[in-house]
C-alpha positions in Angstrom: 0.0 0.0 0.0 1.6 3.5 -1.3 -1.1 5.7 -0.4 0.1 8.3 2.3 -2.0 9.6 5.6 -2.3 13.2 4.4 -3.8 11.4 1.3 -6.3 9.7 3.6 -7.1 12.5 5.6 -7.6 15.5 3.3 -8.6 18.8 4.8 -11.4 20.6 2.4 -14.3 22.5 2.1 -17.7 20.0 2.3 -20.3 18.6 1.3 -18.5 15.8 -0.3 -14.8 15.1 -1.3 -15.8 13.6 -4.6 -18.3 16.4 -5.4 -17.3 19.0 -3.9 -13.3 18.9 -3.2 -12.5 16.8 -6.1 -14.7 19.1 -8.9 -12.3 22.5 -7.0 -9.0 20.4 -7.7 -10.2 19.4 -11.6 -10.7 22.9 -12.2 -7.6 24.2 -10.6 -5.7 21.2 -12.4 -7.3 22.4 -15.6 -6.4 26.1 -15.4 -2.7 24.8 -13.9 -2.1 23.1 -17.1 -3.3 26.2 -19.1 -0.8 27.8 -17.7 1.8 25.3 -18.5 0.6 25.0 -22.0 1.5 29.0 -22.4 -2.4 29.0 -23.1 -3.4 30.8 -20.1 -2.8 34.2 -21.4 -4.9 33.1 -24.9 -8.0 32.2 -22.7 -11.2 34.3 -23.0 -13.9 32.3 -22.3 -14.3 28.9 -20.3 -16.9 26.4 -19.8 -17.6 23.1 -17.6 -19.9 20.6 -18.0 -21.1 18.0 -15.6 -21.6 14.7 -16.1 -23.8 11.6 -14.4 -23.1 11.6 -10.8 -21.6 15.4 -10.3 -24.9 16.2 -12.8 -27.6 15.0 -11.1 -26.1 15.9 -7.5 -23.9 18.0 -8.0 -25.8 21.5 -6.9 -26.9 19.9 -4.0 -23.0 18.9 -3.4 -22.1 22.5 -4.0 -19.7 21.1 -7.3 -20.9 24.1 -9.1 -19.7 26.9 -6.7 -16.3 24.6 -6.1 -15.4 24.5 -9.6 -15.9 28.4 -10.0 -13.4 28.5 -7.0 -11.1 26.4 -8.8 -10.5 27.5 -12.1 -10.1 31.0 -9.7 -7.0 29.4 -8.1 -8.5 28.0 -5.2 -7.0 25.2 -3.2 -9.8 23.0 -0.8 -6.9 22.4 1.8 -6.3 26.3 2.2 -9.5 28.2 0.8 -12.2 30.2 2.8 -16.1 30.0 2.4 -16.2 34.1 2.0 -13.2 33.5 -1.1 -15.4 30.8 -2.6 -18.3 33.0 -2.1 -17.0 36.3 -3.7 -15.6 34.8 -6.5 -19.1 33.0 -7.0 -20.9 36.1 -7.0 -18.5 37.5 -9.2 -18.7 35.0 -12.2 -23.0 35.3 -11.1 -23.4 39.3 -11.4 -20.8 40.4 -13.5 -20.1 37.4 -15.8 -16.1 36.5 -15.5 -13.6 35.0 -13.2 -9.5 35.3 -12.8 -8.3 31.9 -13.8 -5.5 31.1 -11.5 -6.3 34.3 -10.0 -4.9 37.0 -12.8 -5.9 36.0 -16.2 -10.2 37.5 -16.7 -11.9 35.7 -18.7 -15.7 35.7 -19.6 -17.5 33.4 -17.7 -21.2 32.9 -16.6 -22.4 30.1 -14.4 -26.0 30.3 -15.6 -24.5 29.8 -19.5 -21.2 28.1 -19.3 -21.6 25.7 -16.3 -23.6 23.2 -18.3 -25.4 19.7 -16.2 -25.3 16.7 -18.7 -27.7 14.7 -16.8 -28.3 11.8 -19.5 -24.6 11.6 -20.2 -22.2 9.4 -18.5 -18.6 8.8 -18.9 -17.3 4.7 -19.4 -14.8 5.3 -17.5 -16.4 6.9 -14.2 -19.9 8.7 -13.1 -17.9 11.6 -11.6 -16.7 13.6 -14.6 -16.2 16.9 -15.5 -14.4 18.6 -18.9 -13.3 22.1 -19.1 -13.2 24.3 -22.6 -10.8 26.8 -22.8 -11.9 29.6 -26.1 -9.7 32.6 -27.2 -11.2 36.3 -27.9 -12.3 34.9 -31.3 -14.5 31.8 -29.8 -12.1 29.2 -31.0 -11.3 26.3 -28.8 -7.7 26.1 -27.4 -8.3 23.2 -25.6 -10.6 21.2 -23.6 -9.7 18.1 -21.4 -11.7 15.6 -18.9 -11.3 15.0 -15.6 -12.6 12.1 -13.3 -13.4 12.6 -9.3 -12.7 9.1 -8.2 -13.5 9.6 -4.5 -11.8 10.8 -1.5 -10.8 13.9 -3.1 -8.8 11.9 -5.4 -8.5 13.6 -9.6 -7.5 11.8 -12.5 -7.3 13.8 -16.3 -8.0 11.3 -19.4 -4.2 11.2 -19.9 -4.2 8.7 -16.2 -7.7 7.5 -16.3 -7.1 3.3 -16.0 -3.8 3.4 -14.9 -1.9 4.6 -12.3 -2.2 7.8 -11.8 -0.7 9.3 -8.2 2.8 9.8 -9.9 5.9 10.6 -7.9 4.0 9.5 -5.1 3.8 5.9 -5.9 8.0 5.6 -7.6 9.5 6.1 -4.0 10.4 2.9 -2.7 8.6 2.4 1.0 10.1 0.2 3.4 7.1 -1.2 4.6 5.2 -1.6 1.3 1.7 -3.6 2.1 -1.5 -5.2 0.2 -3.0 -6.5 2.7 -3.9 -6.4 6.4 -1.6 -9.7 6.4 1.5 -8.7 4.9 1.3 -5.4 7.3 0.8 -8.6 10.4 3.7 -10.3 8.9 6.2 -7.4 8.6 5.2 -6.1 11.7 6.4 -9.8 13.2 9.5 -9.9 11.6 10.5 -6.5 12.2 9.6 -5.8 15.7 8.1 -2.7 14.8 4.4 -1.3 15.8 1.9 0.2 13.2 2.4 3.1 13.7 6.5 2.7 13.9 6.0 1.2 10.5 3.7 4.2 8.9 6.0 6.9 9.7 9.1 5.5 8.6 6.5 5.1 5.4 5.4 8.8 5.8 9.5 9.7 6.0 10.0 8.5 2.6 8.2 11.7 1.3 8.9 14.3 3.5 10.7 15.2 6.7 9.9 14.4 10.2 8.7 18.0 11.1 6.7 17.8 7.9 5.1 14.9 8.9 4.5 16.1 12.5 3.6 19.7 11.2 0.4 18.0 8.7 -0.6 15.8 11.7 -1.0 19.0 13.6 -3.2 21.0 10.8 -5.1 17.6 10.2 -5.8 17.6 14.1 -6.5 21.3 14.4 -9.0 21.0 11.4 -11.1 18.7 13.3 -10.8 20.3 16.2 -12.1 23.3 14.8 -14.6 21.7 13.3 -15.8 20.0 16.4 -15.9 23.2 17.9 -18.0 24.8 15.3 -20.3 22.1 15.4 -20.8 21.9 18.8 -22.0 26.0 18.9 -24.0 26.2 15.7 -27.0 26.5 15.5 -29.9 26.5 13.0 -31.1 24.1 10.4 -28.9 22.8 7.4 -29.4 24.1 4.1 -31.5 22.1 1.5 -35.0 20.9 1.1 -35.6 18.8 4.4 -35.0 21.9 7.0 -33.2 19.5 9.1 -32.3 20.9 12.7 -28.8 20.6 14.1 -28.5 18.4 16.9 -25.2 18.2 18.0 -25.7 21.4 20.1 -28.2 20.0 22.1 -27.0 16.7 22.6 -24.0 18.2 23.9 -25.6 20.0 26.2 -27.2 17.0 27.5 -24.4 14.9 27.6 -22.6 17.7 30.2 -25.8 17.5 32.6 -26.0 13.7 32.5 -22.1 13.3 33.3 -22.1 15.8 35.9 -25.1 13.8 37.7 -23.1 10.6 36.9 -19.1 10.6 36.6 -18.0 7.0 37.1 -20.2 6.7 33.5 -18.1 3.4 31.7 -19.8 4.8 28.7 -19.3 8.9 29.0 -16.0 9.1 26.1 -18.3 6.8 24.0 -21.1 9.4 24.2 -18.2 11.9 23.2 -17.0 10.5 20.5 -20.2 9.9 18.7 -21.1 13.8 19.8 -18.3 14.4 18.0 -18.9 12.6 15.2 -22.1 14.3 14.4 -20.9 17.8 14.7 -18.2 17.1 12.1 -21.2 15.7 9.9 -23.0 18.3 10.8 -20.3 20.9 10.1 -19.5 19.8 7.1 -22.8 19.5 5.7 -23.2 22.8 4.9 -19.5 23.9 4.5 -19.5 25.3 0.9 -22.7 27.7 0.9 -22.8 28.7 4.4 -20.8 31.5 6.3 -17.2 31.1 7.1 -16.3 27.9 8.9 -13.1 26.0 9.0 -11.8 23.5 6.7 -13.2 20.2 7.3 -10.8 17.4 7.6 -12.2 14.5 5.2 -12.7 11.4 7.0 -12.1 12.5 10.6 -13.8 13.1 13.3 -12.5 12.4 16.3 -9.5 14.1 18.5 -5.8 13.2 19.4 
C-alpha cells in the first residue's frame, strides 16, 4: 500500500470530497495546465460541463460553486467560504472570473456551467471537462477530468492506470497489500503500526513535515468540532433538518455531571463528536465562514 496519511485525511471545504473537493482540484488542475501549455494568457472564455453523478447531484453537493473556485486558483486544503463565495458572485453578477487568479476571462455560471444529466462517462460517473476559447471563440483546448472519491482527480491522460505519480516511484520500506503482509512485517520486524507508517510517511517528506500535517489535520477537526458543537440552526436544503449536535451536547454535560463514574461517557463523546463534524460539514461550501473540514475524521488526538 503506497497511499500516504495526508492522502487519507484531506482537509477541504464540504459537502463531499468527490463532489465538492474533487470538482475544486479538476478545475484548478485544468487552469494549472493552461498555464503550462502557455495557453493561459490566450484564454477568453471557459466552460464546464457536468456529467452523471456530479450532474444530477452536484448542486446539491455545491460542485458548481467549487469549480468556480477552482479554475479562480482556489485550493480546498487552504481556501475560505467568504473567497469561494466572492468569486461565485462574481462569475453570477458580473459574468467573469480570474483563472489562476490573474488572467479574466468571460465566464457565466448560468450559460457556461452546463449539467449533462443523461450523459455518463465509461470510464467513471464523476466527470467533468473544461473548454478553454480565445477572444475569437475558437477552442484552445478542452480536457476531462474524473473525481474518483476521497478527493482523489485523474485527467483522461491517467484514467485506468496509475495515476498518483511521484507519489507511488519512491520505494517504502514497509510496502503492504494486505492487512496480512502489514501482520507479517510487523512480526518480523519488531516494529508497531504506527513505527511502520512513519518510517512510510519519512520516505516523502521530513519528520517535522510529517508532524507539522498531523497537527493541521488535528486542528482542522478540532475546529470543526468546535463549530459544530455551537451552531445552531437548520442545514441548508430541502428537508429543514435541525442541528443536533448542540443540544446533545448539552445533554451529555448535565447527564455526566449527575453521573461521573459513567463506563460509557467518552463513547457518548465521541459519537457527539462525530455528528458535529457531519454536521459541520454539511453545509461547508454555501454557508458563512467555517473552518476547513478534515475528510474522513472526526475524532481528537
Amino acid at each position: 500500500m503506497t497511499i500516504s496519511l495526508f492522502e487519507l485525511f484531506k482537509i477541504g471545504v464540504g459537502p463531499s470530497s468527490s463532489h465538492t473537493v474533487g470538482p475544486m482540484v479538476a478545475a484548478r488542475r485544468f487552469t494549472a495546465w493552461l498555464d503550462e501549455q502557455a495557453l493561459l494568457v490566450k484564454t477568453a472564455h471557459v466552460e464546464a460541463d457536468l456529467y452523471g453523478s456530479l450532474a444530477l447531484t452536484g448542486k446539491g453537493h455545491a460542485a458548481d460553486t467549487a469549480v468556480v473556485a477552482g479554475l479562480a486558483g482556489e485550493i480546498p486544503a487552504s481556501t475560505s467560504l467568504a473567497a469561494i463565495k466572492a468569486h461565485w458572485d462574481r462569475a453570477t453578477s458580473e459574468g467573469f472570473i480570474y483563472l489562476l487568479g490573474r488572467q479574466r476571462v468571460r465566464f457565466q455560471p448560468a450559460q457556461d456551467l452546463h449539467f449533462q444529466m443523461r450523459q455518463r462517462q465509461p470510464f467513471h460517473s464523476n466527470a467533468l471537462s473544461f473548454t478553454a476559447r480565445d477572444g475569437d471563440g475558437e477552442i484552445l483546448a478542452k480536457r476531462m477530468y474524473f473525481s474518483i472519491g476521497g478527493g482523489f482527480v485523474v485527467d483522461e491522460d491517467e484514467a485506468g492506470r496509475n495515476s498518483r505519480g511521484a507519489e507511488d516511484e519512491v520505494e517504502l520500506p514497509h510496502a503492504f497489500t494486505s492487512g496480512a503482509d502489514l501482520l507479517e512485517m510487523g512480526a518480523g520486524s519488531g516494529k508497531s503500526f504506527a513505527e511502520m507508517m512513519l518510517e512510510n510517511e519519512l520516505a516523502h517528506r521530513s519528520l517535522d513535515e510529517v508532524n507539522a500535517g498531523l497537527d493541521a489535520i488535528a486542528g482542522a477537526m478540532d475546529a470543526s468540532i468546535d463549530a459544530g458543537c455551537s451552531s445552531m440552526g437548520v442545514l441548508p436544503g430541502g428537508l429543514k433538518v435541525k442541528r443536533r449536535a448542540p443540544q446533545i451536547a448539552a445533554d451529555i454535560r448535565a447527564r455526566h455531571e449527575q453521573n461521573l463514574s459513567d463506563p460509557m461517557a467518552m463513547m457518548d463523546w465521541i459519537n457527539l463528536w462525530a455528528m458535529a463534524v457531519n454536521e459541520e460539514n454539511a453545509p461547508a461550501a454555501r454557508s458563512s465562514l467555517r473552518p476547513p473540514t478534515a475528510r474522513r475524521g472526526s475524532s481528537r488526538r
